[in-house]
C-alpha positions as CSV (number, residue, x, y, z in Angstrom):
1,X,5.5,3.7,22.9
2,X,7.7,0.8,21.5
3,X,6.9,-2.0,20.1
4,X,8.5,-5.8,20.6
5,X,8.5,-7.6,17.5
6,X,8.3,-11.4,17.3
7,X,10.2,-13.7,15.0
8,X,10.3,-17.3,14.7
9,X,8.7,-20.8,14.1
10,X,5.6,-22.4,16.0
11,X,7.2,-21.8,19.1
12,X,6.8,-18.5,18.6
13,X,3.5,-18.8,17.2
14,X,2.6,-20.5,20.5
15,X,1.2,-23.6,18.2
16,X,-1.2,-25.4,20.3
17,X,-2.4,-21.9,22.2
18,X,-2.7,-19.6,19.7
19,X,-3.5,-20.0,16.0
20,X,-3.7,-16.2,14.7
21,X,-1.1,-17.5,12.5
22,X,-4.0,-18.9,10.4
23,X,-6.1,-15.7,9.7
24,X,-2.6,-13.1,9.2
25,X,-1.8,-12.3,5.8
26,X,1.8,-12.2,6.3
27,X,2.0,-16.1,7.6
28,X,2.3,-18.9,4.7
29,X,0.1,-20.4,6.9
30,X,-2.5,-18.0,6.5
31,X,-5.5,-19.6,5.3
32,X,-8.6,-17.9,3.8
33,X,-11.9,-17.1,5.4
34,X,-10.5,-18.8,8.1
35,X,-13.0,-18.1,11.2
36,X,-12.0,-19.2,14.5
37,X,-15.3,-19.0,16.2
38,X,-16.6,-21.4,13.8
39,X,-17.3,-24.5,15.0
40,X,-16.7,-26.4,12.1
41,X,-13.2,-25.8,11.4
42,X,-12.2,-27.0,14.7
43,X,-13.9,-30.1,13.9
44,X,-12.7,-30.5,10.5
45,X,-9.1,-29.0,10.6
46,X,-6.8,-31.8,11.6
47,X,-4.2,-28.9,13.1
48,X,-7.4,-27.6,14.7
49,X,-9.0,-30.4,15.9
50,X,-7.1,-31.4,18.4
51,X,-6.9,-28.7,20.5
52,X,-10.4,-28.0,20.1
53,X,-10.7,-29.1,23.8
54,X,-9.5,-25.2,24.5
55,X,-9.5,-23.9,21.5
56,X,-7.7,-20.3,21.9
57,X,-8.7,-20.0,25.9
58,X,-5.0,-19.8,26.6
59,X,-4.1,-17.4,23.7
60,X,-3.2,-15.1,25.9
61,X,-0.7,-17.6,27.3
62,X,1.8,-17.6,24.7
63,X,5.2,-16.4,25.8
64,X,4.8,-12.7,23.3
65,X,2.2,-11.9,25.1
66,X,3.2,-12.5,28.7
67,X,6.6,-10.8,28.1
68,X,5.0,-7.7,26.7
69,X,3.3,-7.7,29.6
70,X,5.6,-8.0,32.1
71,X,7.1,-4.9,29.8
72,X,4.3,-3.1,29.6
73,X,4.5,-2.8,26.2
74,X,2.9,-3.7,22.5
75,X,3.8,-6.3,20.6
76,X,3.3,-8.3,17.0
77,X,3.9,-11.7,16.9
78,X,5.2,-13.0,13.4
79,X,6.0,-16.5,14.4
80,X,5.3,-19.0,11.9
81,X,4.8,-22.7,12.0
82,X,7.3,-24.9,10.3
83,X,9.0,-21.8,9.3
84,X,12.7,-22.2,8.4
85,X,15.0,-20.0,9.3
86,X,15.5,-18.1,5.6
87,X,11.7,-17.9,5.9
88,X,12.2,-16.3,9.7
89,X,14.5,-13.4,8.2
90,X,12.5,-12.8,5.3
91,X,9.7,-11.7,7.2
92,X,12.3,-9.8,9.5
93,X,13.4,-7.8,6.3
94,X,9.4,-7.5,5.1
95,X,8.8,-5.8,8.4
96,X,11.9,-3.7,8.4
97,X,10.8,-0.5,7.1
98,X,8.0,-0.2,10.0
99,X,10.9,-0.9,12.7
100,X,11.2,2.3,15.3
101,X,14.0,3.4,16.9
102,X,12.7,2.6,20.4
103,X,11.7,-0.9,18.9
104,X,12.8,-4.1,20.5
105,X,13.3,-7.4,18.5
106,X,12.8,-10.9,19.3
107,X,14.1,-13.5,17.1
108,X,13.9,-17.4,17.9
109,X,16.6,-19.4,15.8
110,X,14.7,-22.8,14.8
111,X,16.6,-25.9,13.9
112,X,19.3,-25.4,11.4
113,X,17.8,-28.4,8.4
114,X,14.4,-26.5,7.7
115,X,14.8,-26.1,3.9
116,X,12.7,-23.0,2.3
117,X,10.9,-23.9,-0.9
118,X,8.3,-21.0,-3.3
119,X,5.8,-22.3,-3.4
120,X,3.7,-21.8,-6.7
121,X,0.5,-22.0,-5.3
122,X,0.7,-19.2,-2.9
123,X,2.5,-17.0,-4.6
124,X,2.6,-14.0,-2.1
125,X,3.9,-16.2,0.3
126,X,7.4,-18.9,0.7
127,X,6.3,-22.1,2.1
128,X,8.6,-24.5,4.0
129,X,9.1,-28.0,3.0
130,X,11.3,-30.4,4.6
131,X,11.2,-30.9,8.5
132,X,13.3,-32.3,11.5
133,X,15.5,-35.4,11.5
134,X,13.0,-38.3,12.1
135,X,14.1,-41.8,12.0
136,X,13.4,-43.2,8.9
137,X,14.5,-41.2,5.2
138,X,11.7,-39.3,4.9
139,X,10.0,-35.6,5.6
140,X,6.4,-34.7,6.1
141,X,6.2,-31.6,3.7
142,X,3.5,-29.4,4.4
143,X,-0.3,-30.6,4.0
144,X,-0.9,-27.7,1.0
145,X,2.2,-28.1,-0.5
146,X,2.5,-30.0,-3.8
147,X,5.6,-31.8,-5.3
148,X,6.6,-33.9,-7.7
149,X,7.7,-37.5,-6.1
150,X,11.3,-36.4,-7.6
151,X,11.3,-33.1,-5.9
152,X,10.5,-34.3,-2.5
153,X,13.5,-37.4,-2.9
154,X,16.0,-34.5,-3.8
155,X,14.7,-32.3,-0.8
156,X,14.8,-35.2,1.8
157,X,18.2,-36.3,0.4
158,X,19.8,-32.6,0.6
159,X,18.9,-32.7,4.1
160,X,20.3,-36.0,5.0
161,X,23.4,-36.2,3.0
162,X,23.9,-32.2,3.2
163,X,22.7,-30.7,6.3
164,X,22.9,-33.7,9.3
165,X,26.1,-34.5,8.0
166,X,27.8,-30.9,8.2
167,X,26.2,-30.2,11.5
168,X,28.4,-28.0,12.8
169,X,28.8,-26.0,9.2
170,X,25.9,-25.0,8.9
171,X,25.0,-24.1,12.4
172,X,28.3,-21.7,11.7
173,X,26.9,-20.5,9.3
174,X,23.3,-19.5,10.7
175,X,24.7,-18.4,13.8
176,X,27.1,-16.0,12.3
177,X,24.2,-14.3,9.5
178,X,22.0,-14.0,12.8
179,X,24.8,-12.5,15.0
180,X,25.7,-10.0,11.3
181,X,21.8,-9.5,10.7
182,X,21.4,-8.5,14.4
183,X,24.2,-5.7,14.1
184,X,22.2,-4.2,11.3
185,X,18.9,-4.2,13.3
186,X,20.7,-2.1,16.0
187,X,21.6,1.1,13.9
188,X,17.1,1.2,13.3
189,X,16.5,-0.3,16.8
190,X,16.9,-0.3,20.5
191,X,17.5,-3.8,21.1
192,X,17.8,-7.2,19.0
193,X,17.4,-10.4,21.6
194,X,18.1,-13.9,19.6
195,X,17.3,-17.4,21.1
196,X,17.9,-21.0,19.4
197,X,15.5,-23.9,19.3
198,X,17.8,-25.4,22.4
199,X,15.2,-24.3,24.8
200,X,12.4,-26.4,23.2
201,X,12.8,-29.2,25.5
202,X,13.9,-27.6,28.6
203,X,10.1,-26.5,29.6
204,X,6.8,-28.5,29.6
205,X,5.0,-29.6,26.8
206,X,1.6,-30.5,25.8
207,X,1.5,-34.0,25.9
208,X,2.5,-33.7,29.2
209,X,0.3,-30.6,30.2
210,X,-2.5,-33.1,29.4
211,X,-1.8,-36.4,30.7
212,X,-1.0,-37.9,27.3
213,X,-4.8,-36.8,26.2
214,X,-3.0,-34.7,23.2
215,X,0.6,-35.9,22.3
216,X,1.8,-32.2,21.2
217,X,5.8,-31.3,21.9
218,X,4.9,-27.8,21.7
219,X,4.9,-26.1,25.3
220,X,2.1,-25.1,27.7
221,X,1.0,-22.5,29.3
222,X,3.2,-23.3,32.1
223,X,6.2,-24.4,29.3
224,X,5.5,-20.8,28.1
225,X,5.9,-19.0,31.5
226,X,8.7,-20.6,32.5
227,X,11.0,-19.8,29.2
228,X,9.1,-16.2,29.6
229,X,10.8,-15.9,32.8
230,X,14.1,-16.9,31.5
231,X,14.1,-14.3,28.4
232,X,12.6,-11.8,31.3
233,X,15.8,-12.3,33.2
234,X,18.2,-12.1,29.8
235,X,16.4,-8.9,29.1
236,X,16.9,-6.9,32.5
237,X,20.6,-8.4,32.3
238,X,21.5,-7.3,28.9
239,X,22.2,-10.9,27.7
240,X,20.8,-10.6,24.3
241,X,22.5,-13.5,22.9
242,X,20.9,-16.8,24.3
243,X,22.4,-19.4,22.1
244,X,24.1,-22.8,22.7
245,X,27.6,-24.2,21.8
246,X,26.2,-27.3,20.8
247,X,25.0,-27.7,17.4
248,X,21.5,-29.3,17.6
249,X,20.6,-29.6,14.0
């Protein structure tokens, strides 16, 4: 039976519904002896506790798993919070030896500025440092990643002064290694769908799934159906390509 494989950021990872990421070895995120039926971490988390509320009663709601469904099919999610884009085709290439030939792939394209940093202190993992275009000059790196004061300037400067202001470059760029890299996957696999972080916005969130109770922009369970629908449709169309014009950075 084939498989559909996953690949992408917290999107993908259905942040706010589902937090498997934490306990899988192949994440960055992955976090050790993490149990999820412990109390205590959902207290004492801060990416926990906040959707401790329902903790991972709408697991199943995630947008993988109602698509493989729909499909009838298995499927392995390897979405990955704050994951950059380098990071979301490294763990492509880490998987592609178990691809089958019957295989389908799923890639979501995240925004274009996520910069990929090794991290030393997880060394059998890449950790991603430097995040989306905020207001003022400055990037939440990630809570268990450690930098020099120096090293996080020159990251949050080579975003600003590199990446925002060649917009349209480096989208280019991305969008053309996706569209190459998906040629490749087609001589192992059956199909390769790829979909850009444009459709964030376009479906409900969880702020608004819960009256403002948990400001979240990650989607709902209804946000989650809705773009499931949409990929359905691209799927039983043969539009593997769901990507915008517009460069969104």
């Amino acid at each position: 039976m084939p498989t559909i494989w996953f690949y992408g950021d917290s999107f993908t990872a259905g942040t706010g519904l589902r937090f498997e990421e934490f306990t899988d070895k192949s994440s960055s995120n992955f976090i050790e002896n993490l149990d999820l039926d412990d109390e205590r971490y959902w207290n004492e988390l801060w990416f926990l506790s906040k959707f401790k509320s329902w903790k991972n009663k709408y697991s199943n709601e995630v947008f993988t798993s109602l698509f493989s469904k729909k499909l009838g099919l298995d499927h392995i999610n390897r979405g990955e919070g704050g994951a950059s884009n380098d990071r979301i085709l490294h763990k492509v290439f880490l998987d592609l030896q178990n691809f089958k030939s019957e295989d389908i792939i799923i890639i979501g394209i995240t925004r274009y500025a996520r910069v990929l940093v090794p991290s030393s202190m997880k060394t059998q993992h890449m950790t991603n440092a430097g995040y989306d275009k905020i207001n003022s000059k400055s990037f939440i790196l990630e809570h268990k990643f450690s930098v020099s004061e120096d090293a996080e300037r020159a990251i949050t400067n080579y975003c600003y002064d590199v990446l925002f202001k060649n917009e349209k470059s480096i989208q280019n760029y991305y969008l053309s290694l996706f569209k190459q890299i998906r040629k490749g996957l087609l001589t192992k696999v059956s199909r390769v769908m790829i979909w850009d972080h444009t459709y964030r916005k376009r479906y409900e969130d969880i702020t608004t799934w819960t009256n403002n109770k948990v400001e979240d922009g990650h989607w709902s369970p209804d946000g989650h159906n809705d773009f499931c629908n949409v990929l359905l449709d691209h799927y039983e169309s043969k539009q593997d390509l769901m990507l915008s014009k517009k460069p969104s950075i």
